[in-house]
C-alpha positions in Angstrom: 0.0 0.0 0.0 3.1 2.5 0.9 4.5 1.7 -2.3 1.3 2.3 -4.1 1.1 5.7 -2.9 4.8 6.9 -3.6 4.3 5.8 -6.7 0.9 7.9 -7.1 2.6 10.8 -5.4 6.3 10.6 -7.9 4.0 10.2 -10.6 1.4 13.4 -9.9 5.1 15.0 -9.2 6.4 14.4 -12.6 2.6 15.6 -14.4 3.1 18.6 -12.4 6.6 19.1 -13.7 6.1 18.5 -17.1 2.6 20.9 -17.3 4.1 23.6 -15.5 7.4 23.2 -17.4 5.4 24.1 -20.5 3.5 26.9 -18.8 5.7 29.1 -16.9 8.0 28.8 -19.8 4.6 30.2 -21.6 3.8 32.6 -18.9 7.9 33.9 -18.8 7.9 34.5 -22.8 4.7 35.3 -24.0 4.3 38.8 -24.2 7.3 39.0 -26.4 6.1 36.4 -28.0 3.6 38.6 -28.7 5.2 41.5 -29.2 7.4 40.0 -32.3 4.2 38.0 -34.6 4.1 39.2 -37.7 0.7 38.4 -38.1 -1.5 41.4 -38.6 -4.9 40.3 -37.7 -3.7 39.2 -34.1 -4.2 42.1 -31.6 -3.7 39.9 -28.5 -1.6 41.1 -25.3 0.4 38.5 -22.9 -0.4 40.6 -19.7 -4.3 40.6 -20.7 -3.9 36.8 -21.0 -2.3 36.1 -17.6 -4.7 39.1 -16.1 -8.1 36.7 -17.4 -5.7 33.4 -16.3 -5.5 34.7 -12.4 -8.9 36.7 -12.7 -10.7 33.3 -13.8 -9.1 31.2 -11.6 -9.8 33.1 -8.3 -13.8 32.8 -8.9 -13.5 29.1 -10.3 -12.1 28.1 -7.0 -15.3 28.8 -5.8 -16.9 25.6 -7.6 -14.0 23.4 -8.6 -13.9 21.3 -5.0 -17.8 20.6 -6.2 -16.3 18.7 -9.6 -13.8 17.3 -8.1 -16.2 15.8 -5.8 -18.4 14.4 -8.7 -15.7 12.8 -10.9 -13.1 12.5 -9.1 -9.1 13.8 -8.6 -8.0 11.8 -11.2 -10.2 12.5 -14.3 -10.5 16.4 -12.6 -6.3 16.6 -13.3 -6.6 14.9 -17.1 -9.6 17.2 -18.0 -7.4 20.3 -17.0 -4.2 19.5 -18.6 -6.2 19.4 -21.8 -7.0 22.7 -21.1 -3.6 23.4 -20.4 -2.1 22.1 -23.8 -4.8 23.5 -25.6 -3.8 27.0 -24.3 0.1 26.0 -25.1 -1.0 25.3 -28.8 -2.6 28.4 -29.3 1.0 30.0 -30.4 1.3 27.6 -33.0 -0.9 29.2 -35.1 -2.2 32.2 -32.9 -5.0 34.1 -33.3 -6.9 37.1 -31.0 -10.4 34.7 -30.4 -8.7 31.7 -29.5 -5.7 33.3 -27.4 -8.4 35.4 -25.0 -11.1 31.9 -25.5 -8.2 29.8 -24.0 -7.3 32.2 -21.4 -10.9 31.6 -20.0 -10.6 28.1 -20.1 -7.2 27.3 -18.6 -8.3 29.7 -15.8 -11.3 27.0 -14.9 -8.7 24.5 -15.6 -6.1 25.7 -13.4 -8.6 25.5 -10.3 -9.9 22.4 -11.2 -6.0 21.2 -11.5 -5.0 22.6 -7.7 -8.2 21.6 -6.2 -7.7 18.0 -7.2 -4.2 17.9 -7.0 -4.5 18.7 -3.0 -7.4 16.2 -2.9 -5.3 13.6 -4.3 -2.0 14.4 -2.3 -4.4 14.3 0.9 -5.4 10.9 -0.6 -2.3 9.3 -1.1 -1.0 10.2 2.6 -1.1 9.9 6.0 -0.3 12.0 8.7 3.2 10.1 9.1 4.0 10.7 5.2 2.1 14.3 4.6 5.2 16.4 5.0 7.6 14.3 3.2 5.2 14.0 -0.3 4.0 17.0 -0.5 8.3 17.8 0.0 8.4 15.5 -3.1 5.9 16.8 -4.5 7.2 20.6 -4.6 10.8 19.6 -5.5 9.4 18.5 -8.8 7.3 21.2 -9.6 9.9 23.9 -8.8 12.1 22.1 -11.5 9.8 23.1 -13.8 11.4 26.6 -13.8 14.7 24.9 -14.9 13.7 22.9 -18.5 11.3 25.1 -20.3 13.5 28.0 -19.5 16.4 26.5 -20.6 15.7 25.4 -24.1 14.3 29.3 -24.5 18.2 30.5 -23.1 19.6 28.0 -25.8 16.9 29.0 -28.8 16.8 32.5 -28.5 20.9 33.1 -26.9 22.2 35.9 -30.1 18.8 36.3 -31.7 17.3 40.1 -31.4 13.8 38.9 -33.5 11.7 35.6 -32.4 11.0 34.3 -36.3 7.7 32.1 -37.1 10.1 28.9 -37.5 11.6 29.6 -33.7 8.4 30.0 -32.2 6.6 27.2 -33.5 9.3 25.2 -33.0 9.4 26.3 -28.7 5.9 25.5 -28.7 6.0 22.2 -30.1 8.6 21.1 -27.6 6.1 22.9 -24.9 3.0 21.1 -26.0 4.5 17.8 -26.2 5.9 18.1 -22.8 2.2 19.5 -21.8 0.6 16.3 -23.6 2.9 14.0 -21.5 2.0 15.7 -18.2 -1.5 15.4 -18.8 -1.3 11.4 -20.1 0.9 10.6 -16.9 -2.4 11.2 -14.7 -3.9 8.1 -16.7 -1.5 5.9 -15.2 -2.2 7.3 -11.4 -3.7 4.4 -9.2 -6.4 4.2 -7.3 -5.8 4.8 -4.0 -7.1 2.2 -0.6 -9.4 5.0 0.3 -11.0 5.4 -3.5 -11.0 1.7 -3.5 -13.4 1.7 0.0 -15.8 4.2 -1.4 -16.1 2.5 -4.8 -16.9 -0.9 -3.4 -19.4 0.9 -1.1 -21.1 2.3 -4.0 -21.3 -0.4 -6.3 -22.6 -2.4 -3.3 -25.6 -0.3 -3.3 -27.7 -2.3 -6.1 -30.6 -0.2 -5.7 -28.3 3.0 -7.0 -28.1 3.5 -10.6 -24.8 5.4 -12.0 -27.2 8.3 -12.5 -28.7 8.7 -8.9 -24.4 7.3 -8.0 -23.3 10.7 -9.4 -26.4 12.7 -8.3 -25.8 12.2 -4.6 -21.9 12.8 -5.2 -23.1 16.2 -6.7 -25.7 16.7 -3.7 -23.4 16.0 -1.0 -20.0 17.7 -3.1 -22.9 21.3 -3.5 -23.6 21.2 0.4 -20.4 20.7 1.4 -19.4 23.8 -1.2 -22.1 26.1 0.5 -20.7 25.3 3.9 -17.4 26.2 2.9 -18.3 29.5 1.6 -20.4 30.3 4.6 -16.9 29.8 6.4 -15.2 31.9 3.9 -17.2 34.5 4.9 -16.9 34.4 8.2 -13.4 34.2 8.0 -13.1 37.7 5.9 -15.1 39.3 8.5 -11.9 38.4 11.3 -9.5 40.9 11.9 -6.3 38.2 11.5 -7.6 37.8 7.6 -8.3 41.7 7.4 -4.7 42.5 8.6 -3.2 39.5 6.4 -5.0 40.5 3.3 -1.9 43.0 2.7 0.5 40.5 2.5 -1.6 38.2 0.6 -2.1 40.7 -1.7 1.6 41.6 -2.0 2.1 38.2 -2.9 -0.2 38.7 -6.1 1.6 41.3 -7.3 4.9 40.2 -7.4 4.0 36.5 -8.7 2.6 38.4 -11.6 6.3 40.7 -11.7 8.3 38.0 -11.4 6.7 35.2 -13.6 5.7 37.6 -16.9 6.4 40.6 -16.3 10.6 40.9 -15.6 11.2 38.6 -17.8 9.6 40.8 -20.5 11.8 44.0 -19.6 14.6 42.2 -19.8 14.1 40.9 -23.3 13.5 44.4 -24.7 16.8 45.9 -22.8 18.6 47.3 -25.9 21.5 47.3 -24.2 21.9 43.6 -23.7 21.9 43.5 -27.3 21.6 40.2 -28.9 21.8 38.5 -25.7 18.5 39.7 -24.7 16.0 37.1 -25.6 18.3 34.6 -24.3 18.3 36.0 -21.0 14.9 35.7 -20.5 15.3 31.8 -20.1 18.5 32.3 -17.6 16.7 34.8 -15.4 13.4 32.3 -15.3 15.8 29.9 -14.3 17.7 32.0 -11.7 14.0 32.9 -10.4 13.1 28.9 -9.8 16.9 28.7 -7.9 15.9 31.4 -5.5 12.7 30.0 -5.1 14.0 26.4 -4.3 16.8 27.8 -2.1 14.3 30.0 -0.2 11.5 27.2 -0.3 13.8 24.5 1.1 15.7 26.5 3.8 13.0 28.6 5.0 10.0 25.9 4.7 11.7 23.1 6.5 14.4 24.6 8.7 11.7 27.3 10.2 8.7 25.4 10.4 6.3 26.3 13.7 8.2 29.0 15.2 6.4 32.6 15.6 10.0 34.4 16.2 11.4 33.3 12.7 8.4 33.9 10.6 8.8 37.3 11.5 12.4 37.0 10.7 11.6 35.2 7.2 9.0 37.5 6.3 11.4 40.6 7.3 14.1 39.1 5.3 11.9 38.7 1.6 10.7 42.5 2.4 14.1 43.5 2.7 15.3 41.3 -0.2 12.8 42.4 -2.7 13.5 46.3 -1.3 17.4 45.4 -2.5 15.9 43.6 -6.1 13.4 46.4 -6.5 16.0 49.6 -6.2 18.8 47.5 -8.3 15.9 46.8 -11.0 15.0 50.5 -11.2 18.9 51.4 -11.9 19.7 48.6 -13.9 16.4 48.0 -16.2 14.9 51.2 -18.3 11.8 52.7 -17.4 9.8 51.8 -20.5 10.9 47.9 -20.8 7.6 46.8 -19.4 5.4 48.6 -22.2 7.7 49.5 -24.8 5.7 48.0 -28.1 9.0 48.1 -30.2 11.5 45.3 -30.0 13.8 47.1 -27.5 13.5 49.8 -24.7 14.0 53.5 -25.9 15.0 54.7 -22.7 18.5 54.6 -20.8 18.6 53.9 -17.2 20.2 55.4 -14.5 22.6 52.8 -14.2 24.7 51.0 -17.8 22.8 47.8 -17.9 24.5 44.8 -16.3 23.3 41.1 -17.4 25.0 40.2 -13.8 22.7 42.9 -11.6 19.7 41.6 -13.5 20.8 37.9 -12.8 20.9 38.7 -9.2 17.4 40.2 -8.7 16.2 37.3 -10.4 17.2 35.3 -7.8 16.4 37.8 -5.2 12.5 38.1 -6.5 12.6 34.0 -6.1 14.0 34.0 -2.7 11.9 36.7 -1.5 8.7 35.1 -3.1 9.6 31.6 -0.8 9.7 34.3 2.3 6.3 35.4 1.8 4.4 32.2 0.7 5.9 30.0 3.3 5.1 31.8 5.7 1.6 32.9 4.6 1.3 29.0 4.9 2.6 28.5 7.7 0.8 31.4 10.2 -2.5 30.4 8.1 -2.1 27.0 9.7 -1.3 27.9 12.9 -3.9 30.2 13.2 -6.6 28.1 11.6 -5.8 24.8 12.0 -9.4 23.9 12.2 -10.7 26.0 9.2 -7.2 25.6 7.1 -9.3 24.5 4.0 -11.6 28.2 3.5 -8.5 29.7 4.8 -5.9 28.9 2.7 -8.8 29.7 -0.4 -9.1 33.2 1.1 -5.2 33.3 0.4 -5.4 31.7 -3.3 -8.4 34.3 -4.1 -7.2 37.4 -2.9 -3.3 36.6 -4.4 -5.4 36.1 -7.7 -7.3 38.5 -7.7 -4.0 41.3 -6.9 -1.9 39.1 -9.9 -4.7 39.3 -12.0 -5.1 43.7 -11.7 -1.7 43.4 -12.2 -1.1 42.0 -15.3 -3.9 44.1 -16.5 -1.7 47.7 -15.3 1.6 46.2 -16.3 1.1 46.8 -20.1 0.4 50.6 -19.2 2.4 51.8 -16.1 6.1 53.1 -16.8 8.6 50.2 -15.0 9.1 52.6 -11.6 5.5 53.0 -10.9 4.8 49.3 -11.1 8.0 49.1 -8.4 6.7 51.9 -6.1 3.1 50.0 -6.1 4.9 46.5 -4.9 7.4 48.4 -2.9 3.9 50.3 -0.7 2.1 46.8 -0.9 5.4 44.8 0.1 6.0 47.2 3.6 2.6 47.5 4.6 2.0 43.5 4.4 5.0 42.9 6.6 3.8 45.4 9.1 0.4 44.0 9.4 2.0 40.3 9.6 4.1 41.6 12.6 0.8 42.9 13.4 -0.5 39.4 13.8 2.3 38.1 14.8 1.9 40.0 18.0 -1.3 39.4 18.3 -0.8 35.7 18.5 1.5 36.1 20.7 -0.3 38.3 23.1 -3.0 35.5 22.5 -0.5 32.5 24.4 0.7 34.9 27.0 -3.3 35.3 28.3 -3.6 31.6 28.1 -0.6 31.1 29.8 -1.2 33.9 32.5 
C-alpha cells in the first residue's frame, strides 16, 4: 500500500513538472512572443492573457472542489491538462479569439487542477507521510522553472527577432511536454481510500450510475455552501483583514516576477543580442531562488512565531534590494515599450550580472512570503485551514490578475513603487498578527 502511494505521489510530481514546465515557460515568454508576430490580424496582449488566467481562476475556486467531488481527482487533473495544452497550442498558429477563449478556459482549468491535485495528495497520505510527499511533491514542480527555461536561453541566446520557425518550434517542444504531463495522470492508481468508497457504491444495487453521481453532486454542493459560509466568516476576522496585505503583495509580485521581468529584460537594448536569451537564464535564476528560499525557510523554520517574522522581514528587505537595483539597472519603458527594444537609458549602464541577481532575489523573496503565509495560516486556523488557505489563493489572484492588466500601461518605476507600498505594509500588518498571537498564548498562559 506505501508503495502504491509513492508511486501515485512521484508520478502526480512528474505531471506537475512537465505541465508547469510548459507553462511558466509560456507565462515567462509570452508577451514578447507577442510583441514579435508578424501576423496582422492578431491584436492579443500576454499581460491581458495572464490578467483573465489569475482573474478566472480566483472565482472558479469557488466551484472546482464541487467537480472534483463528482468525478473525481483523477479525471479532474486529465480534463485540466487538456486545457492546459490546448492553451500552449494556441501559439502555433495564434489568433486574437482563441488566445483570449483559452485564457478563459485554462483559468477553470487551473482550479480544477489545484483543487484535485490537493485532494489527491491528501489521498495518497497519512499524517506520518504528509510532509515528506508534499516535499516531493514541490521539488518537482519547482524544476519546472529549470527545463522550459532553458531550451528558450539555448533557442533564442544571439537572436534580437523571435521568427515564425523559432516560435513554433518552442511551442511544439512545450505542447508535447504538456501532452505527456496530462497522459501521466492516466496511469495514477487508485488509492485504498477510493478503493473503500467504490466498493461501497457499487454495493448499493438499488443506486443506478445516475442517482451514484447525483448524490456525489448533492453531498459535493452542500459541502461547497458550507465552505463559503466559512469563507465569509473568516473575511469578516480581523487576522484575515490584517493579512490581506501580504496576501495581496504576494499577487503582485508572482505576476512581476513570472511575466512581467522577464519581458523587460528581453526588450533591454542594451543587452543587445543577448536579450531574448536572457529571458530563459533569469526564469531559471527565479526557480533557484525559489528552491533555495523554499527548502531552507520551509523546513528549517517550520512552527516557530519568532522566525516567521524574521523570514518574512528578510523577503521585504530582499525584494527592497531587487526592487532599487531593478530600477537602476532595467529602463523605465521595458515593461510597455511595443517596439522590440527599450528606448530609454537607465540610471545605471545595464548589467546582465545585476539583473541575474534580482532574479534570484524576486525568487527568494517570493519563498519568504508564501511559506510563511502557509505556515501562520495554519497555525492560526488549524481547524478552518481548507476556507483559509482559499481566502489566500483568491485574494493573491485577484491582486496578480489587476496586475497583469496595469503592467502593459504603467512606466517600470511605478509598477515598483506599487509592490514596494504593498510589500512594507504587508509585513507590518503580519508583525501585526504576529503580535497578536502572541499576546493570544501569553493570556492563556497567565
Amino acid at each position: 500500500m506505501a508503495d502504491r502511494r509513492t508511486y501515485n505521489v512521484v508520478i502526480l510530481g512528474l505531471g506537475f513538472l512537465l505541465i508547469f514546465t510548459a507553462f511558466t515557460t509560456c507565462g515567462n515568454v509570452e508577451q514578447t512572443v507577442v510583441k514579435s508576430l508578424t501576423n496582422s490580424t492578431f491584436s492579443g496582449s500576454g499581460y491581458h492573457s495572464l490578467g483573465i488566467i489569475y482573474g478566472v481562476f480566483s472565482f472558479s475556486n469557488l466551484l472546482a472542489p464541487s467537480l472534483v467531488t463528482v468525478i473525481g481527482a483523477k479525471l479532474t487533473m486529465f480534463l485540466s491538462g487538456l486545457l492546459y495544452s490546448g492553451y500552449i497550442a494556441v501559439f502555433i498558429i495564434p489568433s486574437t479569439w482563441s488566445f483570449y477563449l483559452t485564457s478563459v478556459l485554462i483559468g477553470i482549468g487551473a482550479a480544477m487542477l489545484w483543487t484535485a491535485q490537493g485532494h489527491f495528495l491528501v489521498e495518497n497520505s497519512e499524517a506520518s507521510t504528509i510532509n515528506r510527499n508534499t516535499g516531493m511533491f514541490w521539488a518537482l514542480l519547482q524544476c519546472s522553472m529549470v527545463f522550459g527555461n532553458l531550451y528558450i536561453y539555448l533557442d533564442w541566446n544571439g537572436k534580437t527577432e523571435i521568427s515564425d520557425i523559432s516560435r513554433r518550434n518552442i511551442f511544439l517542444f512545450l505542447l508535447v511536454a504538456s501532452v505527456l504531463g496530462t497522459l501521466s495522470f492516466l496511469v495514477l492508481r487508485t488509492s485504498h481510500r477510493e478503493e473503500e468508497m467504490l466498493s461501497e457504491e457499487e454495493g448499493q444495487a438499488l443506486l443506478s450510475t445516475r442517482m451514484m453521481y447525483k448524490n456525489r453532486a448533492n453531498t459535493a454542493l452542500q459541502d461547497t455552501k458550507s465552505e463559503f459560509k466559512t469563507m465569509v466568516q473568516l473575511l469578516k476576522t480581523k487576522t484575515i483583514m490584517l493579512l490581506s496585505p501580504c496576501m495581496a503583495y504576494s499577487g503582485l509580485e508572482l505576476s512581476f516576477y513570472s511575466g512581467v521581468y522577464g519581458t523587460c529584460i528581453g526588450a533591454t537594448t542594451h543587452f543587445g543580442e543577448a536579450a531574448k536569451g536572457l529571458i530563459g537564464i533569469s526564469g531559471i535564476v527565479v526557480g533557484i531562488g525559489e528552491i533555495v528560499g523554499g527548502g531552507f525557510f520551509g523546513l528549517l523554520c517550520k512552527n516557530s512565531r519568532f522566525r516567521r517574522t524574521s523570514v518574512v522581514f528578510l523577503g521585504m528587505v530582499v525584494h527592497f534590494i531587487a526592487s532599487y537595483l531593478i530600477f537602476l539597472n532595467i529602463p523605465d519603458d521595458a515593461p510597455v515599450v511595443f517596439e522590440t527594444t527599450t528606448q530609454k537609458n537607465p540610471y545605471l549602464t545595464p548589467s546582465v550580472s545585476i539583473a541575474l541577481l534580482c532574479s534570484f532575489l524576486l525568487g527568494l523573496g517570493d519563498s519568504c512570503f508564501n511559506t510563511q503565509l502557509y505556515s501562520i495560516l495554519g497555525h492560526v486556523y488549524a481547524e478552518q485551514s481548507t476556507p483559509a488557505f482559499a481566502i489566500f489563493k483568491f485574494i493573491q489572484s485577484v491582486s496578480a490578475a489587476v496586475a497583469f492588466f496595469y503592467s502593459g500601461y504603467l512606466l517600470l518605476m511605478w509598477q515598483l513603487l506599487l509592490m514596494v507600498i504593498f510589500g512594507f505594509t504587508g509585513t507590518l500588518c503580519f508583525f501585526v498578527v504576529e503580535r497578536m498571537q502572541d499576546f493570544s498564548v501569553d493570556s492563556q498562559e497567565y
